[in-house]
N, C-alpha and C positions, 0 to 999 in steps of 0.2 A: 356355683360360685356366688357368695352372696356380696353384692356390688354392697352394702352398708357399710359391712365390714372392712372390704379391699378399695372403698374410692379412691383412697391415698394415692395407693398402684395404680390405677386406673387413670388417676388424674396425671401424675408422673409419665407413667406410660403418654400418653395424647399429646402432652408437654415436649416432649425427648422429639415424638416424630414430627410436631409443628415448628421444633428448633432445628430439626434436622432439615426438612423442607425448607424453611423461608434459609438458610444459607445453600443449597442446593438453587434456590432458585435467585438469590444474590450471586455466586461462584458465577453463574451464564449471565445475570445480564449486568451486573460490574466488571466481568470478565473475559466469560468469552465472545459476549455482544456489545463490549464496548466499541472496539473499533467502525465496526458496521454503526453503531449509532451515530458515530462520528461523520462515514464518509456519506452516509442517507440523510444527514440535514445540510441542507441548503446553506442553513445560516454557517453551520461549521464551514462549510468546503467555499462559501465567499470572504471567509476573514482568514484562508488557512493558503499557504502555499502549494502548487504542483508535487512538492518533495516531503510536505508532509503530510499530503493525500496518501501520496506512495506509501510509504512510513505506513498507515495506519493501514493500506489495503493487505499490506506484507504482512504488517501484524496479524489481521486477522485471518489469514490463509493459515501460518502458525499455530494460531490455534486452535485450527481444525474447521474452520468455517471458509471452505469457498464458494462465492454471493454468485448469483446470475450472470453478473457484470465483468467480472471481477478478468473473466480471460480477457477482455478487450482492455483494460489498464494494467495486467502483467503484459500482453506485448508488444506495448506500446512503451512499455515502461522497463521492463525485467531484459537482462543478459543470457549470456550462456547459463550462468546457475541457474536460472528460472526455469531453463529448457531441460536441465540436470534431473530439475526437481519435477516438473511434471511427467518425463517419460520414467520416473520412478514409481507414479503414484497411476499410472491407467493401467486397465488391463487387457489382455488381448480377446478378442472378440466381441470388446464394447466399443462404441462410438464415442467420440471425441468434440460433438457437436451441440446444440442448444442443451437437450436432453440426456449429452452424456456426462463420464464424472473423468474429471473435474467440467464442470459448465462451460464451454467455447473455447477448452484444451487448444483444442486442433487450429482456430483463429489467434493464439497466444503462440501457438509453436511458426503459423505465417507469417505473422511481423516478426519475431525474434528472429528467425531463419531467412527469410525473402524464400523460404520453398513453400509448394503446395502439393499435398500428397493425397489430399481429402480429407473425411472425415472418421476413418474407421483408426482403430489405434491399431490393429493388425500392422497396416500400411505404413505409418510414424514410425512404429518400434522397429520394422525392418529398416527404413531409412535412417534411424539412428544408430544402427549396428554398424552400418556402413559409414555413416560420419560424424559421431560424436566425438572423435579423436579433431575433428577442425575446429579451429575458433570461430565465433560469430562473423567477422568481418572477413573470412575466406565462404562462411555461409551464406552471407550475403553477395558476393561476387559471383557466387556460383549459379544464384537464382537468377541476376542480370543476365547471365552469359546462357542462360537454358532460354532466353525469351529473346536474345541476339543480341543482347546490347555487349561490348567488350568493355565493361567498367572496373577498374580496379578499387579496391577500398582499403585505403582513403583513392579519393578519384585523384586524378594529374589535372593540369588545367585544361589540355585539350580534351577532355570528357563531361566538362562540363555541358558543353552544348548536347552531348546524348541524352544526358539527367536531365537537362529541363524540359524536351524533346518528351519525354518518359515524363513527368509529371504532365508538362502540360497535352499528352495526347487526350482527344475525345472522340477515341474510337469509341461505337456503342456493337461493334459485330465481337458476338464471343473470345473467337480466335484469335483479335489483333485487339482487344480495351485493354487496359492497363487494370489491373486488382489495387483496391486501396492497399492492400501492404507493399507493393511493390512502389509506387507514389511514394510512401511515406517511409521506406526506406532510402531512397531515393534524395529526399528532403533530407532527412538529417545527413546523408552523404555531402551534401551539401552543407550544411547548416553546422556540422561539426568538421569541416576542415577549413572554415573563417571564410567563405564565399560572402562576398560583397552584389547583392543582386542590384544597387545603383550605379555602382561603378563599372558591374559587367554591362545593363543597358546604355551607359553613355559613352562607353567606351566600343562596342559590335551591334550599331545601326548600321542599315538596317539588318532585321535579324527573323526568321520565319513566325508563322501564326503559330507553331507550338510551341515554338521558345516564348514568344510573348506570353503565352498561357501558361506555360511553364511557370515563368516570371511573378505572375500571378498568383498564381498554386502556391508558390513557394512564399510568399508573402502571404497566404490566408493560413499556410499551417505554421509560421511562424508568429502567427501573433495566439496560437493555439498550446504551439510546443514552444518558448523562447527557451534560449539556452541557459540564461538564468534561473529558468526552471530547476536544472538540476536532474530533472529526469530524460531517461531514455539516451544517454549520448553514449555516442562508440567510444570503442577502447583509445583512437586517436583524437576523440573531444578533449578540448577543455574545460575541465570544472573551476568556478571561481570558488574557493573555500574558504576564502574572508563572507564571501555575501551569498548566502547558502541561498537566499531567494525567500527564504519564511517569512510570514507575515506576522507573526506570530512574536513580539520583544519576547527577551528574557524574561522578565518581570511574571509572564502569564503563563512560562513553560511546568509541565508538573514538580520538574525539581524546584525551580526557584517558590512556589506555591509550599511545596509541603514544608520548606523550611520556614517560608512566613509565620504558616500555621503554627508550629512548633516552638515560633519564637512569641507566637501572643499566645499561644496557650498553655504551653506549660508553667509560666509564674503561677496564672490562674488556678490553674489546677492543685500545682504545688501547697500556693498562699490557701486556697480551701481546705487541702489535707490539715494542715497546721491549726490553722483555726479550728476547726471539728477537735482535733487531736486533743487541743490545748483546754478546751470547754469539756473533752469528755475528761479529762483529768484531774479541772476546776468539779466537777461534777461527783465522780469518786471521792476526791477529798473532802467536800461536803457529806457526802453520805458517811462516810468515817467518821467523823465529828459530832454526827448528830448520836452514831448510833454508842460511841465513847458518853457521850452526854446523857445518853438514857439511860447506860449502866448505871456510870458514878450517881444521878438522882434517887435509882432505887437502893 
């Protein structure tokens, strides 16, 4: 092949696949690595709300990317669908732990659940044969009641004192410590049926060393998980849906953004078509004139 002759092709050719690549590699990271760029800077996730962290981790599970992290803010965060959706996507005789797929599955199915099965997805897929027909909050009740506690969800008043009991314990011997998903189920059991934790201390002094650290607990994860957040609240929370929690005005949302754009630049754009349009046509008509004018001389 004589490259003199064919460079055209050749250059064409090199052209096609260097177009082809730079949107190939625009598609992942405008697309499917936006989210993740998002929720891995700093500066994003201190100017952005709890709900549209979620938002974007959701997103980008969606599109095919689940991060490291990602199982420890699905279940903290994620419902029954989330639990839907991951015993959809493992499979059986792989692990469901740092190294397995999806990444801390099996930590994502303990907080959603309040159950612990391990880490093998063997274990999980049989346990959900057997009770994915329950909703979350008979899953959760069920996990209380495997560790002794008789809690209902939502709790009554008088279970309060076992819940804080259960958060504030510091047992350190295996068989009797409390798992943080069991704590931080526990919290929002709390926290989403309107518990007042000053009015319960002023109202049942004196009150034991667990409940006091109960007390405690439940104020450090509260100022972590607040209900204005908007994430992670049981089917019997309340969401405020006037004051979603965002930090984020309209002003700076993408909708409000792309129509800004839209509205400064399309004149732009338009007023330049017209102008080019109007000079290439001032242009033509001059060339017509002159070349009229050369005839009629000779």
């Amino acid at each position: 092949m004589n490259l003199k002759e064919h460079w055209r092709a050749v250059c064409r050719g090199i052209a096609t696949l260097l177009v082809v690549a730079g949107l190939f590699l625009g598609y992942w990271w405008f697309y499917k690595l936006a989210p993740s760029r998002r929720t891995f800077s700093p500066e994003w996730c201190s100017s952005h709300s709890q709900r549209e962290y979620w938002r974007e981790v959701q997103k980008g599970i969606h599109r095919g990317l689940w991060s490291h992290d990602d199982g420890f803010t699905v279940g903290r965060c994620g419902d029954k669908s989330w639990a839907e959706w991951i015993m959809a996507h493992v499979t059986r005789g792989e692990s469901m732990g740092c190294l397995g797929r999806p990444c801390h599955s099996a930590t994502a199915m303990r907080y959603i659940t309040n159950q612990d099965v391990g880490e093998d997805a063997d274990a999980w897929l049989d346990w959900w044969v057997k009770n994915k027909s329950k909703s979350q909050d008979e899953w959760i009740a069920d996990g209380f009641r495997q560790r002794g506690f008789e809690i209902d969800v939502p709790p009554s008043a008088d279970q309060v004192p076992a819940l804080l009991r259960l958060l504030g314990s510091s047992a350190t011997n295996e068989s009797t410590s409390m798992p943080e998903h069991w704590k931080y189920n526990a919290f929002r059991c709390l926290r989403d049926s309107d518990f007042d934790p000053v009015g319960y201390a002023i109202s049942n002094r004196p009150f034991s060393g667990d409940v006091e650290r109960g007390l405690l607990e439940y104020a450090r994860l509260q100022r972590l998980w607040p209900a204005a957040g908007g994430v992670g609240v049981l089917s019997f929370g309340k969401t405020n849906d006037e004051c979603t929690g965002d930090a984020v005005p309209p002003m700076l949302t993408p909708q409000f953004q792309f129509a800004a754009y839209s509205v400064v630049f399309t004149p732009l754009f338009l007023g330049a078509g017209f102008l080019a349009w109007s000079f290439r046509k001032r242009t033509a008509c001059a060339g017509g004139a002159r070349s009229t004018a050369e005839v009629l001389s000779n």
